[in-house]
C-alpha positions as CSV (number, residue, x, y, z in Angstrom):
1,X,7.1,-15.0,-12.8
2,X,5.2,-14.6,-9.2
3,X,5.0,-13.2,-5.9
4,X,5.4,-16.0,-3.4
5,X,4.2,-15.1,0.6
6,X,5.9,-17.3,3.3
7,X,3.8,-16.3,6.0
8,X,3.6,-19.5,8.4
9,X,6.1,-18.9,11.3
10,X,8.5,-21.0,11.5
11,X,9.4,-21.7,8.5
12,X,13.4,-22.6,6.7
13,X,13.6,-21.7,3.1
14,X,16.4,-23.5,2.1
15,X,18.0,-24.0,-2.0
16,X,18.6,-27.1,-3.4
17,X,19.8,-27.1,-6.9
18,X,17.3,-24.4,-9.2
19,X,14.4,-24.8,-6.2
20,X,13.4,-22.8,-3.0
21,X,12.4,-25.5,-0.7
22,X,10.4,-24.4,2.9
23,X,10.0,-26.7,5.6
24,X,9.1,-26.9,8.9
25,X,10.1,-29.0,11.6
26,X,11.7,-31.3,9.1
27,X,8.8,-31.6,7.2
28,X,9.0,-30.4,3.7
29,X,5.9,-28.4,2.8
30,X,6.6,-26.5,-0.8
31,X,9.3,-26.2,-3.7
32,X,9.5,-23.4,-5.9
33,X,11.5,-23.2,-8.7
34,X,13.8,-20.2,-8.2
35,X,13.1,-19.4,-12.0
36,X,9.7,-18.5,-11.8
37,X,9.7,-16.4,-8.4
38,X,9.5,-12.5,-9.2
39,X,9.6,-11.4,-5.7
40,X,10.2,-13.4,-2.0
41,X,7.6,-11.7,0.5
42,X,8.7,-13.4,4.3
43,X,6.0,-12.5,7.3
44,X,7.4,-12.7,11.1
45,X,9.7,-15.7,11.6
46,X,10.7,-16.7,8.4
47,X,14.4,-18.4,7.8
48,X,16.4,-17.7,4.7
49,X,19.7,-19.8,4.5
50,X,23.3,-18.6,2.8
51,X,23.0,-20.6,0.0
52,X,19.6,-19.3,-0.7
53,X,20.2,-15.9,0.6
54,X,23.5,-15.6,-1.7
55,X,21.1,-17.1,-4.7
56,X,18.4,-14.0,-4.3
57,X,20.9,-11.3,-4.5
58,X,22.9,-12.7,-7.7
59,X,19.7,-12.9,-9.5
60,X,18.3,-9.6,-8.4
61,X,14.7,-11.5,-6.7
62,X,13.6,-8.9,-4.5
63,X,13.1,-10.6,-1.1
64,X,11.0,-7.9,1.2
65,X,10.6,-8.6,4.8
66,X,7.8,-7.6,7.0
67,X,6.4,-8.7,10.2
68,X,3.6,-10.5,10.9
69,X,1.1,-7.5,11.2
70,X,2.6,-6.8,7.8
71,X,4.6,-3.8,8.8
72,X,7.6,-3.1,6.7
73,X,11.4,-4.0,8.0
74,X,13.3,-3.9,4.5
75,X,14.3,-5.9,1.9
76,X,17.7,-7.7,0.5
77,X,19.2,-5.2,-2.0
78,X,21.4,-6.4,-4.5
79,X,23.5,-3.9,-6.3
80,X,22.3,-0.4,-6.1
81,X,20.5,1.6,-9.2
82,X,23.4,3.4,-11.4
83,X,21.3,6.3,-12.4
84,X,22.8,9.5,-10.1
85,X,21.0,12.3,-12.5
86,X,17.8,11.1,-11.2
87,X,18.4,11.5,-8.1
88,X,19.6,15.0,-8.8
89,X,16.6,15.9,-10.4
90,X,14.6,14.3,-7.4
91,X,16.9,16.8,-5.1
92,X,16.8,19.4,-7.1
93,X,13.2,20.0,-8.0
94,X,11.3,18.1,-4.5
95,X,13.0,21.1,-2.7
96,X,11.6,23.2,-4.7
97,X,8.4,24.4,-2.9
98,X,6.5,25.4,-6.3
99,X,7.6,22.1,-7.7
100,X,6.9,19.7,-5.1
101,X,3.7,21.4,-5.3
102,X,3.1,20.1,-8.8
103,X,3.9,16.9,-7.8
104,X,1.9,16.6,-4.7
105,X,-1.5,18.1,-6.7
106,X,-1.2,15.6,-9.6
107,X,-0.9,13.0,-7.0
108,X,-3.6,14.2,-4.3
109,X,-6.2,14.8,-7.7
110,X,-5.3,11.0,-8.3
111,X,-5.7,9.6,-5.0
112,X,-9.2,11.8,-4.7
113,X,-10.4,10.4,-8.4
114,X,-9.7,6.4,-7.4
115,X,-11.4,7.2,-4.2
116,X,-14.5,8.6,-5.7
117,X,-14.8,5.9,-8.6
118,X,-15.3,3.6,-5.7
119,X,-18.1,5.4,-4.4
120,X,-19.7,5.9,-7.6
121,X,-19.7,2.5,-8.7
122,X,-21.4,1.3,-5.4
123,X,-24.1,4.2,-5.8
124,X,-24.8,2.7,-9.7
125,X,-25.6,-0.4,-7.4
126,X,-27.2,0.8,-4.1
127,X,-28.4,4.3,-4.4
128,X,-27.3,6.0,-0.8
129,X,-28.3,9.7,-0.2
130,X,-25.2,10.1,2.3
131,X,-22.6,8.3,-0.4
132,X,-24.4,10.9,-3.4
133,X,-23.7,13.6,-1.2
134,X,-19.9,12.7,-0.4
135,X,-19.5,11.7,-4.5
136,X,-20.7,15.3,-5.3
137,X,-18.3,16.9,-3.0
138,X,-15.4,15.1,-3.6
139,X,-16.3,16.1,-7.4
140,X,-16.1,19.6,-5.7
141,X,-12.6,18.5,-4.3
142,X,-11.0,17.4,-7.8
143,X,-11.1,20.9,-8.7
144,X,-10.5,22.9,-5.8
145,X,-6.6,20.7,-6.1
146,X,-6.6,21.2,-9.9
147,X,-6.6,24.9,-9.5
148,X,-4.2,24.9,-6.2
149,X,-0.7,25.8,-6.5
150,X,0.1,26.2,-2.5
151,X,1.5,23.0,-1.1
152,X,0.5,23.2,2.7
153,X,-3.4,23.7,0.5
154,X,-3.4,20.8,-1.2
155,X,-2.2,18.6,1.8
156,X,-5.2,20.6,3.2
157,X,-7.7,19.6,0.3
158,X,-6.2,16.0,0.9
159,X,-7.2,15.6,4.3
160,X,-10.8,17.1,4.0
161,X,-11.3,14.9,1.0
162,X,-10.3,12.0,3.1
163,X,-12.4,12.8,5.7
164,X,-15.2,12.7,2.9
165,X,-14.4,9.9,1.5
166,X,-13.9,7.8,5.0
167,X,-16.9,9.1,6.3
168,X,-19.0,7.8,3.4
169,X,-17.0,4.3,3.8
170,X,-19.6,2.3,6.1
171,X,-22.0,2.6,3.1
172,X,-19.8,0.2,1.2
173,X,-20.1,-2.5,3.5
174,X,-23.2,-5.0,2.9
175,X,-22.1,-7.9,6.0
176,X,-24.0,-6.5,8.9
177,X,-21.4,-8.7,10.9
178,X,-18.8,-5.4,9.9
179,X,-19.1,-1.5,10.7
180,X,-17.1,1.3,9.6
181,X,-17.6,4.7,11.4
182,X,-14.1,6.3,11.2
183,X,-10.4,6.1,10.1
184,X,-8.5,4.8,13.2
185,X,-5.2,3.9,13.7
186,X,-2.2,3.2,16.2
187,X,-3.7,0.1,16.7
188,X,-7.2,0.1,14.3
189,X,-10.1,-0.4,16.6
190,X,-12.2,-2.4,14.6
191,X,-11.9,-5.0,12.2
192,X,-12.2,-2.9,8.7
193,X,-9.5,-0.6,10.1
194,X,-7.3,-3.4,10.3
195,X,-7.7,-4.6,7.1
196,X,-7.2,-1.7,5.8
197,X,-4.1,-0.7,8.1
198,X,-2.9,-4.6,7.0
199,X,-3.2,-4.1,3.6
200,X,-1.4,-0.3,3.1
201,X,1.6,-1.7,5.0
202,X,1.7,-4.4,2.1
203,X,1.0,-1.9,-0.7
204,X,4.1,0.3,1.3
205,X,6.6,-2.5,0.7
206,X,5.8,-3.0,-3.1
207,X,5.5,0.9,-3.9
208,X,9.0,0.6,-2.3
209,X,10.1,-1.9,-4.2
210,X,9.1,0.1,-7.4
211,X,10.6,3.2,-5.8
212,X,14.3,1.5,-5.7
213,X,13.7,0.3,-9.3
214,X,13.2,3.8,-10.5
215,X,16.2,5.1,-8.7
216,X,14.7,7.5,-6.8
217,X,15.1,8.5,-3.4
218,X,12.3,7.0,-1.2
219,X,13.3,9.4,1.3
220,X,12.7,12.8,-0.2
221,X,8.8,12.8,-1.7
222,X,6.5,16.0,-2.4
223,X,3.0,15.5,-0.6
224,X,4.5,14.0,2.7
225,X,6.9,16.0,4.7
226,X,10.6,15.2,5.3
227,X,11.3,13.5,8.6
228,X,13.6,11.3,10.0
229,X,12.8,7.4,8.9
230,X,9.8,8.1,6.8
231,X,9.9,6.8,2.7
232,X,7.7,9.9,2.3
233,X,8.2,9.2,-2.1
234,X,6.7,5.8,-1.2
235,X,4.2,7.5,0.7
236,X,3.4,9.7,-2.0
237,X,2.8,7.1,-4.7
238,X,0.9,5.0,-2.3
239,X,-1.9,7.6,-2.1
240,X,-3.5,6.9,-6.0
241,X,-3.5,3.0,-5.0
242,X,-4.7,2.5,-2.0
243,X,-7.8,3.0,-3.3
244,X,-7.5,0.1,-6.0
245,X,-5.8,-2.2,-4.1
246,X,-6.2,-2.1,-0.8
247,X,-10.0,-0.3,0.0
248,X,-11.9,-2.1,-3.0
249,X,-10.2,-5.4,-1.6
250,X,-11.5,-5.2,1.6
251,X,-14.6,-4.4,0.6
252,X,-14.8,-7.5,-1.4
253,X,-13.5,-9.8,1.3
254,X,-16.1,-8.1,3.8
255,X,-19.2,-8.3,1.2
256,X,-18.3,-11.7,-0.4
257,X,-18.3,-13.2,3.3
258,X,-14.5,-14.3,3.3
259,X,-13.9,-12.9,6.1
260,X,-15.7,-13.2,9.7
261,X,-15.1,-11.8,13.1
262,X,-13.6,-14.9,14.0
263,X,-10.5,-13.7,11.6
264,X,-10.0,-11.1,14.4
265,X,-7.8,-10.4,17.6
266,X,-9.4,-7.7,20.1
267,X,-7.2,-6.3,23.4
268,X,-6.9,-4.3,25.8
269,X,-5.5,-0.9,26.3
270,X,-2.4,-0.7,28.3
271,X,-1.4,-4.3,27.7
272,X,1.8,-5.2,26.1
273,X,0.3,-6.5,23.2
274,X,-1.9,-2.6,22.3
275,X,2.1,-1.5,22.7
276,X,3.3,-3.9,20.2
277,X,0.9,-3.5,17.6
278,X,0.8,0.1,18.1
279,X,4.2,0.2,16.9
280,X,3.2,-2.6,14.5
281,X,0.3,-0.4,12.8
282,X,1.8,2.7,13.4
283,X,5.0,3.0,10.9
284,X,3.7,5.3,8.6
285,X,0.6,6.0,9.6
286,X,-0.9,9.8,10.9
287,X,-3.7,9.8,14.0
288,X,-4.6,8.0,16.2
289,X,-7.6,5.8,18.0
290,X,-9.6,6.3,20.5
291,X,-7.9,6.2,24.2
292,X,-9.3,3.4,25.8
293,X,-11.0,1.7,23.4
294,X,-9.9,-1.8,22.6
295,X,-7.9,-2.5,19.4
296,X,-8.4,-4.8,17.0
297,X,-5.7,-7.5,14.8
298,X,-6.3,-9.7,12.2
299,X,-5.7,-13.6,13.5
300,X,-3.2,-15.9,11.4
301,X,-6.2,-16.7,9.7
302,X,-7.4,-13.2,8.7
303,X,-4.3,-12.6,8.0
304,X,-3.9,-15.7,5.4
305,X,-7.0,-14.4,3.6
306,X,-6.1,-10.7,3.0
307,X,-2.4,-11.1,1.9
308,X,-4.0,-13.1,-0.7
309,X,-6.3,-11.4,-1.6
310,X,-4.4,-8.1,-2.2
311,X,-1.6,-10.3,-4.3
312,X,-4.3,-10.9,-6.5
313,X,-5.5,-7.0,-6.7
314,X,-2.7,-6.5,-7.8
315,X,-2.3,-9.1,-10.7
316,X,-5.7,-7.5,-12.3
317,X,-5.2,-5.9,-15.1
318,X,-6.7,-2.2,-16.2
319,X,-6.2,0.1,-19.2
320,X,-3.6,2.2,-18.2
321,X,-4.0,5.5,-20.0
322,X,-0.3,6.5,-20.2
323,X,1.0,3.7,-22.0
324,X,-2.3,2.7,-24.0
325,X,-2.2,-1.2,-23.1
326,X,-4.4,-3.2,-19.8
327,X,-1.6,-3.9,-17.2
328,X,-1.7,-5.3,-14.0
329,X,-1.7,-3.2,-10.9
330,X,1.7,-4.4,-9.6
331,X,3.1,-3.2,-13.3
332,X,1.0,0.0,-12.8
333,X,3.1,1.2,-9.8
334,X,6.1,0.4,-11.4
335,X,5.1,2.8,-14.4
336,X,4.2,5.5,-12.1
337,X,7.7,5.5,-9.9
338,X,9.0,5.7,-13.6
339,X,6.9,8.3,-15.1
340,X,7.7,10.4,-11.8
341,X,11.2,10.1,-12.6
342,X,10.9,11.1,-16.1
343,X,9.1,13.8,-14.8
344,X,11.5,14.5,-12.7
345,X,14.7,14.4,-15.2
346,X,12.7,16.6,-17.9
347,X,11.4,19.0,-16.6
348,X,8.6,19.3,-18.7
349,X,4.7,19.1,-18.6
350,X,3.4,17.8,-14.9
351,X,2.8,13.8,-13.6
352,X,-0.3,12.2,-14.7
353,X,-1.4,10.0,-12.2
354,X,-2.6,6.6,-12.5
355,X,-6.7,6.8,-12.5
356,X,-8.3,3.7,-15.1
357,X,-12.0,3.9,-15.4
């Protein structure tokens, strides 16, 4: 079973018999047999007929939708998950202040762990005094959460241990043909930021994905605030992954050469397209860029290259500590929407978040 992208525009997926067939123009360019298709990701202008449509839903394929920067739209939902009492839990304990604080700790201490791994594994490599110094602090960070109880503290901690780790970034990068000075978004204004923006808004639609499995509420989360629109659960369980599959990724792609600025878009501020891909980029995203500083998209090609690329972070497999067996990353979040709602449902001990060595 496997993830197949349809991300040239244009494109009819049509069924004929037990295969998915996409063509263009008339001209037949891939079958897939429905069989072995786990999920159906479409990017921009993609065309889904009735037949085909009608064939997802009956056999439960989840078929997600995004645009062409990537940015979440929705997905074709078959019959909805039976399980109310999770739900209730999810209700009953994420409004809760003191428990949504339990949740939002064990999750922030995760996300801070991942990000630090990454730096200390580079620093085993390439000794930097700047990245030691941001490795020992957010060591200091880990247990300044572990001991919080307060939630509007730990989304504090959070944000200065981003700051940390963000700011020791650039060090990563060995391609002198890329730079990294600061988290920007609403558009990115360089080419790392949007890979990085790219790749979160595909991590957001599969975290989703797991989120509806679980039956929980993608709505109602515990680190990210309530508002109107915003999956703040999905948010939530993005935080410990983004780290695995989306920052070591583009590292990779930047240090292995597979991408190059010619993979880029750059425009203007002001123009229609810096509105479009502000709203593109910005679903889900906090901050902003610099006013008046161009803003940066990946090209078709660049595009091409990092959906790839994160599809395959997320068939590697790691040991995952809670159930004792190596299992890919896309299983991973799936196990961790479902060990929140345990958590949720039982009341007992507190989430462990996902963090393999």
């Amino acid at each position: 079973m496997r993830t197949v992208v349809v991300e040239t525009q244009g494109v009819r997926l049509r069924l004929r018999g037990e295969e998915i067939i996409a063509e263009q123009a008339g001209t037949r360019l891939v079958e897939v047999r429905l069989g072995e298709v786990a999920q159906l990701v479409l990017m921009g202008s993609i065309e889904l007929t009735p037949s085909l449509r009608s064939a997802l839903l009956r056999r439960g394929i989840d078929t997600v939708f995004l645009t062409r920067t990537g940015r979440y739209l929705g997905r074709l939902a078959g019959r909805a998950h039976g399980n109310a009492a999770v739900r209730v839990a999810q209700y009953r304990r994420l409004l809760d202040p003191a428990q949504a604080a339990r949740l939002a700790r064990a999750i922030v201490r995760g996300k801070i762990v991942n990000q630090r791994r990454l730096l200390v594994r580079a620093q085993a490599r390439r000794p930097r005094d700047e990245r030691a110094a941001a490795i020992v602090r957010l060591g200091w960070y880990v247990d300044a959460v572990a001991r919080e109880t307060d939630l509007e503290k730990i989304r504090g901690i959070e944000g200065q241990a981003a700051a940390e780790y963000f700011g020791a970034f650039g060090t990563l990068l060995l391609n002198e043909d890329f730079s990294f000075h600061a988290r920007t978004r609403r558009p990115p204004r360089d080419p790392v930021n949007a890979m990085l923006s790219f790749g979160y808004a595909i991590l957001q639609a599969v975290v989703e994905g797991a989120v509806n499995r679980a039956g929980l509420d993608p709505f109602l989360g515990a680190l990210h605030a309530t508002r109107h629109g915003a999956t703040a659960l999905v948010f939530d369980l993005m935080e410990e992954f983004r780290p695995l599959v989306v920052d070591s990724t583009v590292v990779s792609l930047i240090n292995h050469r597979q991408v190059t600025p010619g993979d880029f878009r750059r425009f203007l501020p002001g123009t229609e397209a810096e509105e479009i891909l502000a709203r593109e980029f910005g679903e889900g995203e906090d901050g902003s860029g610099p006013a008046g500083e161009p803003g940066v998209h990946l090209a078709e090609s660049g595009r091409k290259i990092v959906v790839r690329a994160i599809y395959r972070a997320l068939r590697r497999r790691a040991h995952h500590p809670g159930r004792g067996m190596r299992l890919t990353l896309a299983h991973a979040i799936v196990e961790q929407a479902y060990a929140v709602a345990r958590w949720l449902e039982s009341g007992r001990g507190d989430y462990v978040p996902y963090t393999p060595r």
